[in-house]
PyMOL commands that place a pseudoatom at each C-alpha (Angstrom):
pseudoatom trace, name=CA, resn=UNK, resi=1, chain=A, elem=C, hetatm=0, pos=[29.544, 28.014, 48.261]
pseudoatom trace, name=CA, resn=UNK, resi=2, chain=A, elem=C, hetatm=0, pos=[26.712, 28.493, 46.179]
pseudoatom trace, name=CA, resn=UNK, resi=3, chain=A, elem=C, hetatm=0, pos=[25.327, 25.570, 44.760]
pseudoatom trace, name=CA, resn=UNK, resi=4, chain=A, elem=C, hetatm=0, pos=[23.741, 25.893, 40.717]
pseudoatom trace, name=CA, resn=UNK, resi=5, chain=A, elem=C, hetatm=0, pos=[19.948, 25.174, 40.124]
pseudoatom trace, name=CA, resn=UNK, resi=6, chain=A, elem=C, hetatm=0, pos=[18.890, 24.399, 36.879]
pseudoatom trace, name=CA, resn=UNK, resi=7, chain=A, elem=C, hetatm=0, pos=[15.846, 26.366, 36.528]
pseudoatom trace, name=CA, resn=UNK, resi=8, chain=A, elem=C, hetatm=0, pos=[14.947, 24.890, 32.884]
pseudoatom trace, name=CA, resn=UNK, resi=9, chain=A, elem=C, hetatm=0, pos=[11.708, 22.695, 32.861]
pseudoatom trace, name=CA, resn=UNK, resi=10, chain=A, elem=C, hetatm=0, pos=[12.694, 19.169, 32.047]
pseudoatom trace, name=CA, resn=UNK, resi=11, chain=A, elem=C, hetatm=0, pos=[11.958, 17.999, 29.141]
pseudoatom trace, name=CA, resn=UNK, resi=12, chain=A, elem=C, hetatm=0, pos=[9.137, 15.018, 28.458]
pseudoatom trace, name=CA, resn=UNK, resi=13, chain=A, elem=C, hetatm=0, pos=[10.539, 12.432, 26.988]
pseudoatom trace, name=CA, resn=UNK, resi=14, chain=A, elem=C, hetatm=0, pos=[9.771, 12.128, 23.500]
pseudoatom trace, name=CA, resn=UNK, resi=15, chain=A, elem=C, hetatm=0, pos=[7.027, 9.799, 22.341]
pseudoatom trace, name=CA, resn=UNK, resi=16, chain=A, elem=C, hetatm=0, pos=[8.177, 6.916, 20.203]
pseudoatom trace, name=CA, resn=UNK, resi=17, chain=A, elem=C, hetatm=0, pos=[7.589, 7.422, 16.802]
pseudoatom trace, name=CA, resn=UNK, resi=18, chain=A, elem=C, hetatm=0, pos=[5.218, 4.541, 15.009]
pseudoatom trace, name=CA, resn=UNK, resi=19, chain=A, elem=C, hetatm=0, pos=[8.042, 2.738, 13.122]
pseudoatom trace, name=CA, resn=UNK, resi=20, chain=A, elem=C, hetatm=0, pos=[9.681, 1.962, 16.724]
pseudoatom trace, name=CA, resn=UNK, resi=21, chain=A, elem=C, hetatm=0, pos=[5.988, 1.515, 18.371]
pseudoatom trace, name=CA, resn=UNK, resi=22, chain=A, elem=C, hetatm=0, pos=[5.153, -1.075, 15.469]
pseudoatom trace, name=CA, resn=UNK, resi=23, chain=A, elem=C, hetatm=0, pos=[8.371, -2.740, 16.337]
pseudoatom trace, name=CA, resn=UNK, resi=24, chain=A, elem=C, hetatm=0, pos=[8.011, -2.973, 19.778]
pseudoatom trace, name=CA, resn=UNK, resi=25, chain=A, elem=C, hetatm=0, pos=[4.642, -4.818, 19.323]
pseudoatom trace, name=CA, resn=UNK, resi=26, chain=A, elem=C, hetatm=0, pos=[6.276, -6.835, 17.019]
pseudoatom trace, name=CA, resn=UNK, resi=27, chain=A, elem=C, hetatm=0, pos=[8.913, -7.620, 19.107]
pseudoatom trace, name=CA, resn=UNK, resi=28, chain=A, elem=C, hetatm=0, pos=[7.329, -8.190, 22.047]
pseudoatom trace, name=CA, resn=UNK, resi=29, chain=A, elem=C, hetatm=0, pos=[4.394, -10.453, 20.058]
pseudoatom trace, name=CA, resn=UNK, resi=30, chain=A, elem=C, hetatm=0, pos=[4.670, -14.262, 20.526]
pseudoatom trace, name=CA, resn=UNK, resi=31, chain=A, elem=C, hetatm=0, pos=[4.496, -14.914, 16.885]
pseudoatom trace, name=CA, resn=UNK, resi=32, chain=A, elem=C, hetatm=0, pos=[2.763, -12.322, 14.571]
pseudoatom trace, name=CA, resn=UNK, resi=33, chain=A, elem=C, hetatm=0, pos=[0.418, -9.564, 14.662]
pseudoatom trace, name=CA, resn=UNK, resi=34, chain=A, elem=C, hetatm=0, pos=[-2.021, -8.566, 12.012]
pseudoatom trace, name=CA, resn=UNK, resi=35, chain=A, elem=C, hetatm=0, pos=[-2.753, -4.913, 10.498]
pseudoatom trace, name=CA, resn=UNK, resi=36, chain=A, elem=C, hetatm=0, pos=[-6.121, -4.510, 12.779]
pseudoatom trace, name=CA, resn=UNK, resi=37, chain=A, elem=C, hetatm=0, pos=[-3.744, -5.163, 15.471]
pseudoatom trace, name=CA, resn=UNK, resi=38, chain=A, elem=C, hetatm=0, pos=[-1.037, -3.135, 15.419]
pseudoatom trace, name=CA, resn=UNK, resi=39, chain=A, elem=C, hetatm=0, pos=[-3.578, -0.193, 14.223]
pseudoatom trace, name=CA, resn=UNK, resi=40, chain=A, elem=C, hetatm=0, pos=[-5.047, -1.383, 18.022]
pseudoatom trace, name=CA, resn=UNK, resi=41, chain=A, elem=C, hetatm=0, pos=[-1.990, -1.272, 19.549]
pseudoatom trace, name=CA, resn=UNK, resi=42, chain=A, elem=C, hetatm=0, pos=[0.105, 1.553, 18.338]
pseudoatom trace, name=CA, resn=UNK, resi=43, chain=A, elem=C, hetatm=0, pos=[-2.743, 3.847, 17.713]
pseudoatom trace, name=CA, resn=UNK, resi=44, chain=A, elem=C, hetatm=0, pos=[-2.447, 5.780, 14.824]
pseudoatom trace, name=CA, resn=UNK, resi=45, chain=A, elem=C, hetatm=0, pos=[-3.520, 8.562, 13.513]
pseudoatom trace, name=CA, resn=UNK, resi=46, chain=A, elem=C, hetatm=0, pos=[-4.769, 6.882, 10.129]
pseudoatom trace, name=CA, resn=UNK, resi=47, chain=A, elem=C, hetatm=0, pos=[-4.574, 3.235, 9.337]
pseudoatom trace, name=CA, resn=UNK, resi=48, chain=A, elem=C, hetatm=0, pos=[-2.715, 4.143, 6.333]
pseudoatom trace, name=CA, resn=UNK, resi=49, chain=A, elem=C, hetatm=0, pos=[0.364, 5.074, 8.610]
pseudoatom trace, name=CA, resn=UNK, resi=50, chain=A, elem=C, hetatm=0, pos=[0.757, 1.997, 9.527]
pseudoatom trace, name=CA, resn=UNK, resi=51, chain=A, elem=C, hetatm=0, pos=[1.156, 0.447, 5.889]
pseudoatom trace, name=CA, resn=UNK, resi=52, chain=A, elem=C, hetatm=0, pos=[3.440, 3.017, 5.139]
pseudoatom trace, name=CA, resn=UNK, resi=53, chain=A, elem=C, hetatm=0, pos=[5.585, 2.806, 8.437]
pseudoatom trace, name=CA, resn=UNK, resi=54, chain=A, elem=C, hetatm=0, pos=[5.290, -1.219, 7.866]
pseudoatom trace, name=CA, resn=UNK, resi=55, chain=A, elem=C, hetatm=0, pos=[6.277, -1.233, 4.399]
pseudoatom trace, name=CA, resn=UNK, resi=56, chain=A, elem=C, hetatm=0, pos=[9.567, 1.045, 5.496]
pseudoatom trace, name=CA, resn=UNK, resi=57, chain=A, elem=C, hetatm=0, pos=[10.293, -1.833, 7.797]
pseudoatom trace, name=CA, resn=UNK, resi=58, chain=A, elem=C, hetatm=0, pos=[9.804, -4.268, 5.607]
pseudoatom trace, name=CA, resn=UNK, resi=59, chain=A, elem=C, hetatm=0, pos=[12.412, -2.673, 3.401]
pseudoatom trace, name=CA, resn=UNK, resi=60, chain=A, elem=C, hetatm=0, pos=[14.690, -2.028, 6.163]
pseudoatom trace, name=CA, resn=UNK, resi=61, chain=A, elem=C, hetatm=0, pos=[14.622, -5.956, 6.865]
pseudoatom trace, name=CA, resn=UNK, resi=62, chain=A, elem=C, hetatm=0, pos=[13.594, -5.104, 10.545]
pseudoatom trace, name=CA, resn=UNK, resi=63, chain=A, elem=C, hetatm=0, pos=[9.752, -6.839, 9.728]
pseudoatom trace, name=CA, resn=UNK, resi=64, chain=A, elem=C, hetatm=0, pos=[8.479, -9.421, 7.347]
pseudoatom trace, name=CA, resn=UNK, resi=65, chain=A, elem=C, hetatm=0, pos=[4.985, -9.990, 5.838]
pseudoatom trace, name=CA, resn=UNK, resi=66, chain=A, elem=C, hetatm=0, pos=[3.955, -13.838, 6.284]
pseudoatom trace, name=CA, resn=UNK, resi=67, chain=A, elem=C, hetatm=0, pos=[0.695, -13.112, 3.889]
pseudoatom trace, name=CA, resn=UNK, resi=68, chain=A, elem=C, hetatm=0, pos=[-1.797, -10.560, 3.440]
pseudoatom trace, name=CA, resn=UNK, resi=69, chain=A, elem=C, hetatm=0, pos=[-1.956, -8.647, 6.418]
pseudoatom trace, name=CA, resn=UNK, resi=70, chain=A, elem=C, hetatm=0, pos=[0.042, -10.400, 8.635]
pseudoatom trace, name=CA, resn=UNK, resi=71, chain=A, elem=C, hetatm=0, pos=[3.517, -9.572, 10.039]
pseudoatom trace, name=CA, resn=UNK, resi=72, chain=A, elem=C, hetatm=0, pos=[6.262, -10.749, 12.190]
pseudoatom trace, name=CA, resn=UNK, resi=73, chain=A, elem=C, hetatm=0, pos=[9.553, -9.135, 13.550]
pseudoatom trace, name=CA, resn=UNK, resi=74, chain=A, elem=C, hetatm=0, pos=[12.983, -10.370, 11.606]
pseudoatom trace, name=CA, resn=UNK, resi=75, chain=A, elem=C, hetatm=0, pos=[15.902, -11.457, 13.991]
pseudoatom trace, name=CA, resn=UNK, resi=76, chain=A, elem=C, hetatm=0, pos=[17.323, -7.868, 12.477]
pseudoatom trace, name=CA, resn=UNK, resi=77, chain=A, elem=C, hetatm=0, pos=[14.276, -6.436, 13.753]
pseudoatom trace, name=CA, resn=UNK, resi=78, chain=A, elem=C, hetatm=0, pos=[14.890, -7.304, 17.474]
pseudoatom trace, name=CA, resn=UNK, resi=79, chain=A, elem=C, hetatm=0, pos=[18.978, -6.416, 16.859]
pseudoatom trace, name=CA, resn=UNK, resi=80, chain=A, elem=C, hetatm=0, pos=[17.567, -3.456, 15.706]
pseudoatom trace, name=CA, resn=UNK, resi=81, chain=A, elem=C, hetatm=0, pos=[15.395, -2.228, 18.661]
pseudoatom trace, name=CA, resn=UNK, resi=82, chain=A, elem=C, hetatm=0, pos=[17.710, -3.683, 21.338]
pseudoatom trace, name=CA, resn=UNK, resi=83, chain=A, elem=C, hetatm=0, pos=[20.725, -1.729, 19.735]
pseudoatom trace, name=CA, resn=UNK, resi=84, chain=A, elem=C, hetatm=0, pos=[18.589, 1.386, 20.379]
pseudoatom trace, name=CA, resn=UNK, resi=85, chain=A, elem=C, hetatm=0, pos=[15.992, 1.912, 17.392]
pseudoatom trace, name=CA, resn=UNK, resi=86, chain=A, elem=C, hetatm=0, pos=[17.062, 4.565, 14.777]
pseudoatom trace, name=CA, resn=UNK, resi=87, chain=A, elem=C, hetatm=0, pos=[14.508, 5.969, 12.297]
pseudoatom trace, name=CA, resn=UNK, resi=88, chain=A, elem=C, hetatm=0, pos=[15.569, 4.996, 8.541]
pseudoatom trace, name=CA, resn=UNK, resi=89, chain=A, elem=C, hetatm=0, pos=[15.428, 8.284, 5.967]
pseudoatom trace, name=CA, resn=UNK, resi=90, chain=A, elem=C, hetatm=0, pos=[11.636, 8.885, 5.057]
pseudoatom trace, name=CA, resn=UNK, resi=91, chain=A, elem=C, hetatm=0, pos=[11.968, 9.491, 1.359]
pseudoatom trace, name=CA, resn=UNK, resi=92, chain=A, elem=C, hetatm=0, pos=[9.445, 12.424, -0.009]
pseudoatom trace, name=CA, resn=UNK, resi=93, chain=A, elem=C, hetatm=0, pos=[6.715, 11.224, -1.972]
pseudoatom trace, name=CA, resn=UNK, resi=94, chain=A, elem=C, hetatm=0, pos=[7.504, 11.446, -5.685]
pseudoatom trace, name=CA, resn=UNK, resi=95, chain=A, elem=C, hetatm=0, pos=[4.329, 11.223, -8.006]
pseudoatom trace, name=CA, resn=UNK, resi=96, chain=A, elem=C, hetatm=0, pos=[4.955, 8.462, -10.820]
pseudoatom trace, name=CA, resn=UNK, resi=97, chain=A, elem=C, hetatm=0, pos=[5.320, 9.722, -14.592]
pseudoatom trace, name=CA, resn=UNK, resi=98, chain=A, elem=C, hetatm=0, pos=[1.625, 9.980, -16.438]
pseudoatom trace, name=CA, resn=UNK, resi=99, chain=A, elem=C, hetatm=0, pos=[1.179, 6.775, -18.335]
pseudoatom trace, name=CA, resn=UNK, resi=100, chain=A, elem=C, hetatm=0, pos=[1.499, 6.441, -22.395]
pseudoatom trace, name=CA, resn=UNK, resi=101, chain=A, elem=C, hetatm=0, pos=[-1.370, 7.320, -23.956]
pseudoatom trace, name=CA, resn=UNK, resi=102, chain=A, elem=C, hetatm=0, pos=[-1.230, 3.941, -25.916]
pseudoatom trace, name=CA, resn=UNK, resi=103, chain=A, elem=C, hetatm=0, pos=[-0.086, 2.049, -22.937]
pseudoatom trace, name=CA, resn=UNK, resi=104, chain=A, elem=C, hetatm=0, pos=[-1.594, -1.160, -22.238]
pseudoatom trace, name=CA, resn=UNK, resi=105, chain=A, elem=C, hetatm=0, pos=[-3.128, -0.321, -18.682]
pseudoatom trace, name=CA, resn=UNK, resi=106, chain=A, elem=C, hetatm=0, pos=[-4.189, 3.058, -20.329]
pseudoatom trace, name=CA, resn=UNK, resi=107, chain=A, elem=C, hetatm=0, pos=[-6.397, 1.599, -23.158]
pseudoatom trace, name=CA, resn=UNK, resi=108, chain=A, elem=C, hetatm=0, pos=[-7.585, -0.967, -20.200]
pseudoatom trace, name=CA, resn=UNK, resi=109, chain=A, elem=C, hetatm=0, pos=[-8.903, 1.934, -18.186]
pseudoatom trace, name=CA, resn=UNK, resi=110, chain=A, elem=C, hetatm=0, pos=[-10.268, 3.701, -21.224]
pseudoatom trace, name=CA, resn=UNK, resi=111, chain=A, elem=C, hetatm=0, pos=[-12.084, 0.750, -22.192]
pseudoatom trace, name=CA, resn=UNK, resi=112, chain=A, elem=C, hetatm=0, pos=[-13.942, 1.216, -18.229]
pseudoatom trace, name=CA, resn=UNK, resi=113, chain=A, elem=C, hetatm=0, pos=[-14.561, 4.821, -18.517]
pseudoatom trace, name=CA, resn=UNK, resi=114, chain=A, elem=C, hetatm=0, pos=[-16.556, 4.123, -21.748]
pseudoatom trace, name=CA, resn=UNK, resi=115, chain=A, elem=C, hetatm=0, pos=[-18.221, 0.676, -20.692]
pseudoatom trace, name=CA, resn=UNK, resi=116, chain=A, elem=C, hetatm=0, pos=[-18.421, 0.959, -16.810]
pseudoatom trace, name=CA, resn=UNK, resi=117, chain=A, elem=C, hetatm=0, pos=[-19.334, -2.351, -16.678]
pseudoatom trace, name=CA, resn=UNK, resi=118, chain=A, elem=C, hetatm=0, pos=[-17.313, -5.220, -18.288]
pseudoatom trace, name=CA, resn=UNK, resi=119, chain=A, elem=C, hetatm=0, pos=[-15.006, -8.568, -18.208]
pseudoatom trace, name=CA, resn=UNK, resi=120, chain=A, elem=C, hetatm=0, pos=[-11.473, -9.099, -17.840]
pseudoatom trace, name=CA, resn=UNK, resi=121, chain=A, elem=C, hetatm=0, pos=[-11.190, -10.527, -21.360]
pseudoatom trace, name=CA, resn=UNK, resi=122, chain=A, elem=C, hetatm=0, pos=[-13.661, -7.937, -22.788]
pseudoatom trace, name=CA, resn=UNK, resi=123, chain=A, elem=C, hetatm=0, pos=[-11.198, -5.269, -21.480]
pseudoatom trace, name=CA, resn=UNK, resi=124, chain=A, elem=C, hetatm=0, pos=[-8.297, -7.504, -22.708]
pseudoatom trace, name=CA, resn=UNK, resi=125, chain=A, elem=C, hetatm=0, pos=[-9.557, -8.105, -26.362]
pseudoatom trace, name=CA, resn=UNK, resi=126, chain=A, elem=C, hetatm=0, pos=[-10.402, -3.925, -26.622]
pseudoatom trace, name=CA, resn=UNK, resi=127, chain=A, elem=C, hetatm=0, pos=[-6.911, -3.545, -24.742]
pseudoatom trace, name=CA, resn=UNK, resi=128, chain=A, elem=C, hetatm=0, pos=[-4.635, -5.622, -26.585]
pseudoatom trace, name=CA, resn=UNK, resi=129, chain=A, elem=C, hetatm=0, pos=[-4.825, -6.975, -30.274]
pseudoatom trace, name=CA, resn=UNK, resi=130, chain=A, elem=C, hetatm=0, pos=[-2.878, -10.002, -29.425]
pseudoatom trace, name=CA, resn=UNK, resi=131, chain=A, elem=C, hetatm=0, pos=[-4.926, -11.108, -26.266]
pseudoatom trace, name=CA, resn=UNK, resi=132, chain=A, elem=C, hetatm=0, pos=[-1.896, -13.357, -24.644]
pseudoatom trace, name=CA, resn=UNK, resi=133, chain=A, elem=C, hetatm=0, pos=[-2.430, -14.997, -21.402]
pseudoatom trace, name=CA, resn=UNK, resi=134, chain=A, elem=C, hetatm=0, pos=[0.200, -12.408, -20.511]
pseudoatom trace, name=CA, resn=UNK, resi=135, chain=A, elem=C, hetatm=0, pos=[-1.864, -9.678, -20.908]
pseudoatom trace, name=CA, resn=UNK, resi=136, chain=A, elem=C, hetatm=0, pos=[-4.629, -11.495, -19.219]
pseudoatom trace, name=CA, resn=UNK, resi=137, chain=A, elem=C, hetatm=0, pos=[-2.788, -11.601, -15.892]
pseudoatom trace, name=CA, resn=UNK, resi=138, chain=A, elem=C, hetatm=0, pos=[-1.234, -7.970, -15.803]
pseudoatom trace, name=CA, resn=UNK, resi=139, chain=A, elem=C, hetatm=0, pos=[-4.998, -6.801, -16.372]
pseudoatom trace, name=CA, resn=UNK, resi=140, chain=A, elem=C, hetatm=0, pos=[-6.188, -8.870, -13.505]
pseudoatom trace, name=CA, resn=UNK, resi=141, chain=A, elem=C, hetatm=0, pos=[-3.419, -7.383, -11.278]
pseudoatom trace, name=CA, resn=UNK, resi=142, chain=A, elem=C, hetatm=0, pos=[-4.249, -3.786, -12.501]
pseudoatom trace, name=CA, resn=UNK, resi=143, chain=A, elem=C, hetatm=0, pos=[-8.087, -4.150, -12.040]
pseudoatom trace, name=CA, resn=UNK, resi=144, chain=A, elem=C, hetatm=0, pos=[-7.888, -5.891, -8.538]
pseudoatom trace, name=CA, resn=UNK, resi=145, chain=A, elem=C, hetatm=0, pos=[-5.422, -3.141, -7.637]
pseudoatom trace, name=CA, resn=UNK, resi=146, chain=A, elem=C, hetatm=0, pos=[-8.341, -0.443, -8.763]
pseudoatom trace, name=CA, resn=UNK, resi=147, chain=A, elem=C, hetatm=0, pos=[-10.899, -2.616, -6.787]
pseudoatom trace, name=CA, resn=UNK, resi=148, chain=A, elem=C, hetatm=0, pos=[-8.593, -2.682, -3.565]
pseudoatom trace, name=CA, resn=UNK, resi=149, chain=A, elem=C, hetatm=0, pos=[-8.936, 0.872, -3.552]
pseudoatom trace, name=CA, resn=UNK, resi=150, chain=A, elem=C, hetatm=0, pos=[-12.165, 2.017, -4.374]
pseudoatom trace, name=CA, resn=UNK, resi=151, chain=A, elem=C, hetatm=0, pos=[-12.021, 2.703, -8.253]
pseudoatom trace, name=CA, resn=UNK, resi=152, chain=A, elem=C, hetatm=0, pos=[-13.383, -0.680, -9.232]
pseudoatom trace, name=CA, resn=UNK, resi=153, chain=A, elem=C, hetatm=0, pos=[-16.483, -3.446, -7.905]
pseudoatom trace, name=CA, resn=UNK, resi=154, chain=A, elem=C, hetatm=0, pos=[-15.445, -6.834, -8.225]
pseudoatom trace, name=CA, resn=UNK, resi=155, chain=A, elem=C, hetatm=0, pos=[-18.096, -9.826, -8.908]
pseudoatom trace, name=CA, resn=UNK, resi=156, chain=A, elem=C, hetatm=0, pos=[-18.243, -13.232, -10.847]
pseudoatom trace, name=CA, resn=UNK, resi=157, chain=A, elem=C, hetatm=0, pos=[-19.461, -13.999, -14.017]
pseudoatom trace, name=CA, resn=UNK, resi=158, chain=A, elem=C, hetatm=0, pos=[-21.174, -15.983, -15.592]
pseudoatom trace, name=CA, resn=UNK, resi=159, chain=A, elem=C, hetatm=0, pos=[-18.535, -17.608, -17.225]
pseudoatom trace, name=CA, resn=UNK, resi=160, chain=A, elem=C, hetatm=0, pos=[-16.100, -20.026, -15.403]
pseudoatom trace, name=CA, resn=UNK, resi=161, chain=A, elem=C, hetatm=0, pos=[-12.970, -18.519, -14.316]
pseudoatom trace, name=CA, resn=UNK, resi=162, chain=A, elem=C, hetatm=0, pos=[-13.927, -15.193, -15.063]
pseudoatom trace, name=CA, resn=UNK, resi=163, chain=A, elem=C, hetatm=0, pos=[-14.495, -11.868, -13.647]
pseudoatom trace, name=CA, resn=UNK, resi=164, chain=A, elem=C, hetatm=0, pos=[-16.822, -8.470, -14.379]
pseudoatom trace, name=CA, resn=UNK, resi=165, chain=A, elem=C, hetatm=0, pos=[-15.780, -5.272, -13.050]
pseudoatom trace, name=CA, resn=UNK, resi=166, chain=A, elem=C, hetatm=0, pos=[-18.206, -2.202, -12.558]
pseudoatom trace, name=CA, resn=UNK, resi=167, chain=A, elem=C, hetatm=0, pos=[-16.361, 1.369, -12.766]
pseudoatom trace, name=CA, resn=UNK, resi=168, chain=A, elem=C, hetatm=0, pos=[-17.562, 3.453, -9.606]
pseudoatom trace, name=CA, resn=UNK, resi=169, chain=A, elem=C, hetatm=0, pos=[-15.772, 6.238, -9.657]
pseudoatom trace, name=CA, resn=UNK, resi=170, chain=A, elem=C, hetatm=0, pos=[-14.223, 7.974, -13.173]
pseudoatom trace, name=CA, resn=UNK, resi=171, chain=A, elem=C, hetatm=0, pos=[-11.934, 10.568, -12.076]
pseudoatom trace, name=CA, resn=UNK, resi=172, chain=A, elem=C, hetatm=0, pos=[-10.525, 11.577, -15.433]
pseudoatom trace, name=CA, resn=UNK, resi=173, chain=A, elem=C, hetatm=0, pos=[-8.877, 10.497, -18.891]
pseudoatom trace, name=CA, resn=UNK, resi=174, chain=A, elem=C, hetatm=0, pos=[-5.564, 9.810, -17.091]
pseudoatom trace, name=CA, resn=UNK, resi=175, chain=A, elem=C, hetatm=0, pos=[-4.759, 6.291, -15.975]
pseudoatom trace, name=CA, resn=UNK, resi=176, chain=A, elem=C, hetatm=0, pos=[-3.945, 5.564, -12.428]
pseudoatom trace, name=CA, resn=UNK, resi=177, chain=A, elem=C, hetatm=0, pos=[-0.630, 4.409, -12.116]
pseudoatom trace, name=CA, resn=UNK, resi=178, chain=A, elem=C, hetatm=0, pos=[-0.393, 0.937, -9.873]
pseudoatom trace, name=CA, resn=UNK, resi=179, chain=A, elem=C, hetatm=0, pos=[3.394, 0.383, -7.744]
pseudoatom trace, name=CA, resn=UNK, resi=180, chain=A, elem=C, hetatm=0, pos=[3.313, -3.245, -6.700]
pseudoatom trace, name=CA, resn=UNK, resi=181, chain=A, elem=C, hetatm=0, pos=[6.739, -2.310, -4.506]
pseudoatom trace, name=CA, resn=UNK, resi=182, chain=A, elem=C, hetatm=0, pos=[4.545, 0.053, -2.217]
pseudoatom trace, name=CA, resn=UNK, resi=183, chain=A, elem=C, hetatm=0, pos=[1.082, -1.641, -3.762]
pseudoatom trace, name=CA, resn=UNK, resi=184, chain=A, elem=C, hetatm=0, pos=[-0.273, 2.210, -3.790]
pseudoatom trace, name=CA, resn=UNK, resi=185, chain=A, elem=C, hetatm=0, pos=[-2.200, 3.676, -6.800]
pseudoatom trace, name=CA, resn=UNK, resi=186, chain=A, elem=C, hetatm=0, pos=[-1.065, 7.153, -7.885]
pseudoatom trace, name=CA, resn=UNK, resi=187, chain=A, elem=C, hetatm=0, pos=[-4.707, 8.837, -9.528]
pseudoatom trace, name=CA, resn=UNK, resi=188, chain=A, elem=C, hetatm=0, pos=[-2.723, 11.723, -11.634]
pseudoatom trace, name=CA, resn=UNK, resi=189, chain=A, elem=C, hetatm=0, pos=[-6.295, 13.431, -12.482]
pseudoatom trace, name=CA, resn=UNK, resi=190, chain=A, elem=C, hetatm=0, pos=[-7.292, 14.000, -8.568]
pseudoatom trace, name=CA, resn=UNK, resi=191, chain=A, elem=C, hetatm=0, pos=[-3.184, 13.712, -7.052]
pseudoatom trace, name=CA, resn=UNK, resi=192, chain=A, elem=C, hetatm=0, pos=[-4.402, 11.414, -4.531]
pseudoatom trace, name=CA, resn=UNK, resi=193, chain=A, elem=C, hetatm=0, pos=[-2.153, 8.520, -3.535]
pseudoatom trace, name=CA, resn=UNK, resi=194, chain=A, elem=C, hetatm=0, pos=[-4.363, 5.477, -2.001]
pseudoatom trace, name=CA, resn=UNK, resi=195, chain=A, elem=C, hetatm=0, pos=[-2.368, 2.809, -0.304]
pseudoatom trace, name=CA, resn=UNK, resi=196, chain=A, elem=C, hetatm=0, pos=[-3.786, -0.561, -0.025]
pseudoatom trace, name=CA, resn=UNK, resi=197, chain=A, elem=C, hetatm=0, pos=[-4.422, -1.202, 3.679]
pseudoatom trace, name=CA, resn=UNK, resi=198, chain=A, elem=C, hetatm=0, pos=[-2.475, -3.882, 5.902]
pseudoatom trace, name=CA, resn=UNK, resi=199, chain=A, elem=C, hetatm=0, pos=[-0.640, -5.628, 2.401]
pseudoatom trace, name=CA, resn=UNK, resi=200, chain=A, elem=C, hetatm=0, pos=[2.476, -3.506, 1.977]
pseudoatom trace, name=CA, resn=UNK, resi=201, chain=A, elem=C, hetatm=0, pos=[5.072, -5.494, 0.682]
for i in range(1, 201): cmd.bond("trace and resi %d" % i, "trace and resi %d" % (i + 1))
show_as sticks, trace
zoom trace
């Protein structure tokens, strides 16, 4: 009788992808892990992978963000991994649509390009002709979304409660476009998308 040999080369077994290898740490974490250390422990290519596999997790319900930086596994999260992790669908990037022209976070970033340096309420008042506290606040979150990625220096003022920005780097007439959901900012002039790192939400 003869007796069959598979001659075929087994295959490795395939490397966990870094959604599952972020879980596992998390899992496997007595209490929470930060950003530096999951980057640490999963290894990465970029840093930014792990924001954008975190976030997906966070959406997923598997992972929850306990503040800035800081992460824990969900109760769905271990069900998840212990019912044999599955990769959700990875969505293709979709650029955001340009900004109005006479949009309020337009005028607030033409205002920079042609002052560089300037307040929050400066950039308000040549922003918005009604100057409501409203306003105010959805500048602040827009400028210290630039800041968090390069566009913008942050420093205090003189003034109480108040804040100067200095514009370091002008990359067009076009507005970048700030996503709180993936807290990204889309720069339509260069195409670059730059993900805040370790606070996806």
């Amino acid at each position: 009788m003869t007796q069959s040999v598979n001659l075929n080369t087994p295959k490795a077994d395939k490397k966990p992808g870094l959604g599952e290898r972020i879980l596992k740490a998390l899992c496997a974490a007595e209490g929470s892990l930060t950003y530096k250390q999951l980057v640490d422990l999963t290894k990465p290519k970029r840093g930014t992978d792990v924001t954008a596999a975190v976030s997906r997790l966070i959406t997923a319900k598997s992972v929850k963000r306990l503040s800035k930086g800081v992460y824990m596994a969900t109760s769905q999260g271990h069900k998840r991994l212990r019912d044999g992790f599955r990769p959700g669908i990875v969505r293709p990037f979709t650029a955001p649509p340009k900004p109005r022209a006479k949009s309020f976070r337009h005028r607030v970033w033409h205002a920079l390009r042609i002052t560089k340096k300037s307040s929050t309420n400066a950039l308000v008042i040549a922003a918005s002709s009604s100057g409501k506290k409203t306003d105010i606040d959805a500048a602040r979150r827009y400028l210290n979304a630039l800041a968090n990625v390069g566009y913008l220096k942050k420093f205090p003022s003189n003034e109480p409660g108040e804040t100067r920005w200095l514009l370091l780097n002008d990359t067009g007439r076009i507005a970048p476009s700030w996503n709180p959901t993936t807290r990204s900012v889309y720069d339509h002039n260069t195409r670059e998308r730059r993900v805040i790192e370790g606070a996806p939400s």
